[in-house]
Structure formats: structure tokens, C-alpha cells
N, CA, C and O of each residue as an XYZ file, in Angstrom:
400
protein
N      30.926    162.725     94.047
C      29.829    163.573     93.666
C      30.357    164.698     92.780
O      31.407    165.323     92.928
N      29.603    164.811     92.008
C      30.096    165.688     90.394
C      29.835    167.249     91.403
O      29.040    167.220     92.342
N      30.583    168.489     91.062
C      30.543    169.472     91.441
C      28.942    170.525     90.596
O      28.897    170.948     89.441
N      28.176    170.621     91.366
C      27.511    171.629     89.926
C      28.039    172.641     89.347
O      29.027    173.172     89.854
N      27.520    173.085     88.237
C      28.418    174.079     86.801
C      28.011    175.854     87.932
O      27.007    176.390     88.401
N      28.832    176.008     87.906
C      29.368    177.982     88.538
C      27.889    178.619     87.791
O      27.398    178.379     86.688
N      27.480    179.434     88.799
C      26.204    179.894     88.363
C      26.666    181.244     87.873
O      27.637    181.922     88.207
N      25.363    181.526     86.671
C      26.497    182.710     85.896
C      24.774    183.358     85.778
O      23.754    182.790     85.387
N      25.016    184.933     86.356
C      23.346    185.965     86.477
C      23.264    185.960     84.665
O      24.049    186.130     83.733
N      21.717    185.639     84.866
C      20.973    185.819     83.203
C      21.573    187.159     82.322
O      21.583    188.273     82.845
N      22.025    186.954     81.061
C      22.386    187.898     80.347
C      24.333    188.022     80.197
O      25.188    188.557     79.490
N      24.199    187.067     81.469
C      26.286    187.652     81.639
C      26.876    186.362     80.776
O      26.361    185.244     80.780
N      28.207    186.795     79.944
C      28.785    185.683     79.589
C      30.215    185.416     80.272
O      30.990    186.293     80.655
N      30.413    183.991     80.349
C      32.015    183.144     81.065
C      32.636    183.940     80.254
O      31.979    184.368     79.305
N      33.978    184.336     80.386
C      34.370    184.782     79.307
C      36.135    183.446     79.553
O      36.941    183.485     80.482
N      36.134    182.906     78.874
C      37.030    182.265     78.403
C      38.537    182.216     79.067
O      39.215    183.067     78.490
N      39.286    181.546     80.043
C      40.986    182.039     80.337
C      41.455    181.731     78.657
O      41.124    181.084     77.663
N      42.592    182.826     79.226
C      43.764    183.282     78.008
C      44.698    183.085     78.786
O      44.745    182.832     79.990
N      46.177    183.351     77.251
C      47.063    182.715     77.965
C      48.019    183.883     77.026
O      47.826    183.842     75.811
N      49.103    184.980     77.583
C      49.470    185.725     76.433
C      51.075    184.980     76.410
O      51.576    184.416     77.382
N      51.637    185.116     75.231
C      52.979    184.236     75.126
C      53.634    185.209     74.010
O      53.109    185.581     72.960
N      54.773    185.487     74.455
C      56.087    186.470     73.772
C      56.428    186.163     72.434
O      57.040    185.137     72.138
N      56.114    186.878     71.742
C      56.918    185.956     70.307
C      58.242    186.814     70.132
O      58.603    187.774     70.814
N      58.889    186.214     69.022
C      59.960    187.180     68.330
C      59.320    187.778     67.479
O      59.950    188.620     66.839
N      58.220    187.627     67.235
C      57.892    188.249     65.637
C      56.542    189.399     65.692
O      56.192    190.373     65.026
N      56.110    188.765     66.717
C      54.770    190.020     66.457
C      54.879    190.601     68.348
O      54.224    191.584     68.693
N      55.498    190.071     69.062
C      55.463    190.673     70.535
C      54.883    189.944     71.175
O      54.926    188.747     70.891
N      53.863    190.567     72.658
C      53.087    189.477     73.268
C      51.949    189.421     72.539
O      51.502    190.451     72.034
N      51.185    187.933     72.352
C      49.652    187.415     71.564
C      49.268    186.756     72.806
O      49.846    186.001     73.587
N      47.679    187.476     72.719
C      47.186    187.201     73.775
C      46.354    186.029     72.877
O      46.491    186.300     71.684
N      45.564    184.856     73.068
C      44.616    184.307     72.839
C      44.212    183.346     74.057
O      44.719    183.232     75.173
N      42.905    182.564     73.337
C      42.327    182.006     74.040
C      42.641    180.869     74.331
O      42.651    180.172     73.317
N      43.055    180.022     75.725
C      43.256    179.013     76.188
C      42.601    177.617     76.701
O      42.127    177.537     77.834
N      42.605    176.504     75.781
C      41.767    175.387     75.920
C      41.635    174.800     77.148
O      42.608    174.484     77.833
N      40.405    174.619     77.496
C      40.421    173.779     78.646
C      41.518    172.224     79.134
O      41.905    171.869     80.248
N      41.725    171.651     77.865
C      42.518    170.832     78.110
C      43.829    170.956     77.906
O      44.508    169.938     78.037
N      44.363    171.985     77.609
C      45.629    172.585     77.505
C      46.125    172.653     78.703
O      45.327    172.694     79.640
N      47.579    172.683     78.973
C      48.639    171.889     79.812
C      49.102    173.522     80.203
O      49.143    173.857     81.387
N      49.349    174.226     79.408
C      49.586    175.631     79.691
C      51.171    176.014     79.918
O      51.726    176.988     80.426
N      51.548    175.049     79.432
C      53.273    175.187     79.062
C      53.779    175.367     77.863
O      54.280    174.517     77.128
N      53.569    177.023     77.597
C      53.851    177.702     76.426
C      54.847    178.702     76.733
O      54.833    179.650     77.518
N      56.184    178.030     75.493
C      57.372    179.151     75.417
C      57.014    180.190     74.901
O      56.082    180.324     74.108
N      58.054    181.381     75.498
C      58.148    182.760     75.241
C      59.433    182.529     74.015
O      60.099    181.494     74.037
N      59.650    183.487     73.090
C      60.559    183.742     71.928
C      60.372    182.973     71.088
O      61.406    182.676     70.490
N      59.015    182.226     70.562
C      59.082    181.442     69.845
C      57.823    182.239     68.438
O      56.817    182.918     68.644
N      58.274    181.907     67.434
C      57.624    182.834     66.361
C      56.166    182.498     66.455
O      55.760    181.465     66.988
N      55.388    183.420     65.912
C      53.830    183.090     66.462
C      53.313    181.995     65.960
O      52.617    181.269     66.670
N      53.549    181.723     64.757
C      52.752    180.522     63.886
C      53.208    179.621     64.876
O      52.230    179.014     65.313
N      54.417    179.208     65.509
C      54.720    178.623     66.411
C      53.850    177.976     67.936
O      54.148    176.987     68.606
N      53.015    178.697     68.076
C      52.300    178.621     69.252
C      51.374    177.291     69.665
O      50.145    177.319     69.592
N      51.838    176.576     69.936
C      50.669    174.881     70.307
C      50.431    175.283     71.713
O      51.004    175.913     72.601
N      48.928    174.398     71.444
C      48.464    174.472     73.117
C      48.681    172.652     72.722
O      48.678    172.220     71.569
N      48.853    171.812     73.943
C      49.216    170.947     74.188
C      48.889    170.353     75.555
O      49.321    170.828     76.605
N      47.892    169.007     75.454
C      47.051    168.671     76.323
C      48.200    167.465     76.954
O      49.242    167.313     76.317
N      47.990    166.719     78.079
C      48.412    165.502     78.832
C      48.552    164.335     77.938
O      47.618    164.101     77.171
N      49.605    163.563     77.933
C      49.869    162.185     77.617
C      48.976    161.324     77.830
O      48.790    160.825     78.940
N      48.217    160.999     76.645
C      47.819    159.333     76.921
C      48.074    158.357     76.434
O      47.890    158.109     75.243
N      48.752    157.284     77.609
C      49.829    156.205     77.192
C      48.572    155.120     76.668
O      47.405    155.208     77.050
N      49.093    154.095     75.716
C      48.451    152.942     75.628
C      49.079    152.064     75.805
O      49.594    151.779     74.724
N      49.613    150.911     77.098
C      51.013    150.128     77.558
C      49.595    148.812     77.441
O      48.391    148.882     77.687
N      50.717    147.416     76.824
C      50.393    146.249     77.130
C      51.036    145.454     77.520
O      52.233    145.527     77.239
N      50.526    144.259     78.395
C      51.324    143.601     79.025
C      51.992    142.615     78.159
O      51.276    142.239     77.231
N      53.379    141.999     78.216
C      54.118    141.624     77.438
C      54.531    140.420     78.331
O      54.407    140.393     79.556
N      54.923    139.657     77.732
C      55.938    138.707     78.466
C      56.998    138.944     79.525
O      57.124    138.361     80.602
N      57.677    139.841     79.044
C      58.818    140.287     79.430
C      58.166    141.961     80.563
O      58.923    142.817     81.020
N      56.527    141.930     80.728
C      56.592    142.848     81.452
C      55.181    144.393     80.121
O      54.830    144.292     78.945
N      54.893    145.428     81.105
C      54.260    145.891     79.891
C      55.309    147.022     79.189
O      56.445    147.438     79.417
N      54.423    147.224     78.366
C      55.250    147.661     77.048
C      54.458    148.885     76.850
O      53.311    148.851     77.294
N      54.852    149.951     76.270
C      54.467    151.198     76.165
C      54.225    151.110     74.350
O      55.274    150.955     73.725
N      53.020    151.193     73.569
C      52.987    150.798     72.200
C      52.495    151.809     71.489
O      52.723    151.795     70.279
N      51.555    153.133     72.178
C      51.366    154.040     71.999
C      51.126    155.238     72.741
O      50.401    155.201     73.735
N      51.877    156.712     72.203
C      51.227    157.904     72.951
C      50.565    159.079     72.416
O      51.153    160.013     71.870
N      49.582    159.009     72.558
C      48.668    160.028     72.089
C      48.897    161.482     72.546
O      49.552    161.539     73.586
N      48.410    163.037     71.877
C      48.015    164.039     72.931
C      47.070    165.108     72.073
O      46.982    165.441     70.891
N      46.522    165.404     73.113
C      45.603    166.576     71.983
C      46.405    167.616     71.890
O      47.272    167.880     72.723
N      46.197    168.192     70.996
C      47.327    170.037     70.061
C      46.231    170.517     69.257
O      45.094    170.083     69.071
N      46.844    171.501     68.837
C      46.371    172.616     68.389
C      47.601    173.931     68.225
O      48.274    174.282     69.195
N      47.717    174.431     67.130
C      48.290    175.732     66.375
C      47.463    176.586     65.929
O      47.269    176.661     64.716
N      46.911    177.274     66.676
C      46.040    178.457     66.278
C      46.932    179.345     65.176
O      46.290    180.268     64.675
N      48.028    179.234     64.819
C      48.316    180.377     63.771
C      48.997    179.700     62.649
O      49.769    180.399     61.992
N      48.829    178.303     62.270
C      49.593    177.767     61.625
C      48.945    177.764     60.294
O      47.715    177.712     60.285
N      49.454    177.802     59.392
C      49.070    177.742     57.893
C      47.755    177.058     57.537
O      46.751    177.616     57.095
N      47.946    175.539     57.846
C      47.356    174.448     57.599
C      46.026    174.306     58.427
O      46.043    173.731     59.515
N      45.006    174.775     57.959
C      44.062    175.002     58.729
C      42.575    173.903     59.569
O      41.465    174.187     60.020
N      43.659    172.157     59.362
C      43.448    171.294     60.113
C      43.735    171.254     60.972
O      42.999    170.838     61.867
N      45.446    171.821     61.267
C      45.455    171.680     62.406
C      45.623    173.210     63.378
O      46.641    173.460     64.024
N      44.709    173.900     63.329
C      44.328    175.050     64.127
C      43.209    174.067     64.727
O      43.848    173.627     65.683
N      42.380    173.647     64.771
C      41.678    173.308     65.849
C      41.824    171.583     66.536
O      41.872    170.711     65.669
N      41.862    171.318     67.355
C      41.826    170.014     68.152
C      42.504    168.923     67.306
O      41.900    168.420     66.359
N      43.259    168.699     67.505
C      43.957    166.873     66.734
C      44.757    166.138     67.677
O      45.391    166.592     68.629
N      44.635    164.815     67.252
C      45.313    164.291     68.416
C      46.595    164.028     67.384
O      46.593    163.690     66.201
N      47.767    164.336     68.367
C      49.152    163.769     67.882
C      49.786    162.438     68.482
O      49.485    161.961     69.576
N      50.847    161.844     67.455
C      50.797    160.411     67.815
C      52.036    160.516     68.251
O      52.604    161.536     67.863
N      52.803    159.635     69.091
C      53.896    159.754     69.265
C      54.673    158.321     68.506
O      54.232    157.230     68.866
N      55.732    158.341     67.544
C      55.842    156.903     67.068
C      57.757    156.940     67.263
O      58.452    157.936     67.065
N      58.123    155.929     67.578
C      59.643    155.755     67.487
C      60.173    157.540     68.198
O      60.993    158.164     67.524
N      59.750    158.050     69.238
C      60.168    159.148     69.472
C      59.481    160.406     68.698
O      59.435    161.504     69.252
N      59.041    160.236     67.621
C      58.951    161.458     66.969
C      57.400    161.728     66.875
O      56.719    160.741     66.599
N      56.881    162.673     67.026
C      55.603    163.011     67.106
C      54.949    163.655     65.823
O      55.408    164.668     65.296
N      54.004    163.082     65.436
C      53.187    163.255     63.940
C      51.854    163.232     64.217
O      51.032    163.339     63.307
């Protein structure tokens, strides 16, 4: 049975969890933290630096020899990064180890 949604009095707003993380470059940045975010964010890392980074999803098939792991997906996001595709939601791929 699905939980019902947190009752919130007329006029009030949710206000969002945050997550603040240390940089070298500008100090602590507080922002806002995705629901599907994993919430394992380093401290000393420069701000443009900052990914929120959601759970692994494997895509394994069964093989002859047993199943096989052929793809891994994850949702990200860089709220301060240049490239302003990927500031909001993308899924990253994982291929031969390296993630793109």
C-alpha cells in the first residue's frame, strides 16, 4: 500500500533538502539536493566540480557461459558546470569502465 503524500497547511511551501559541500575554491555551497541523488558528495573538490549522482542501473543478460553485465546506466547532474546540458538530469553510461 502506497504511503499518502505529507500533508502540508494551505499557503505553506515543502521547502526542498540541501546538501552543503566544501570546495577549495569558493568555501562551503549550499544547494539544492535531488530526490534521486545518492548524497555522496566530496568535500575539497572545486565547485564546478559538484555532481549529484543517483544509483546504478545494471542491464545483465543471460549468456551461455552465465549472465553478463552489457550495460550501466546512472542519473547526474553538475549544477555548476559550464555546459549547460548537463546541469540538469542526464543519464550517464558506463562503457569499458569509463563513464560518458
Amino acid at each position: 500500500m502506497q504511503e499518502p503524500p505529507p500533508y502540508h497547511a494551505p499557503g505553506r511551501r515543502e521547502v526542498a533538502p540541501q546538501v552543503t559541500v566544501d570546495t577549495s575554491d569558493h568555501g562551503p555551497v549550499t544547494i539544492p539536493e535531488p530526490s534521486w541523488c545518492l548524497g555522496n558528495h566530496r568535500d575539497g573538490v572545486a565547485r564546478i566540480d559538484i555532481t549529484h549522482v543517483g544509483p546504478n542501473h545494471v542491464l545483465t543478460l543471460a549468456t551461455r557461459e552465465g549472465p553478463a553485465v552489457h550495460l550501466i546506466t546512472a542519473l547526474e547532474s553538475r549544477p555548476f558546470i559550464t555546459d549547460s546540458f548537463l546541469r540538469g538530469p542526464f543519464v550517464a553510461v558506463e562503457v569499458g569502465g569509463a563513464w560518458h
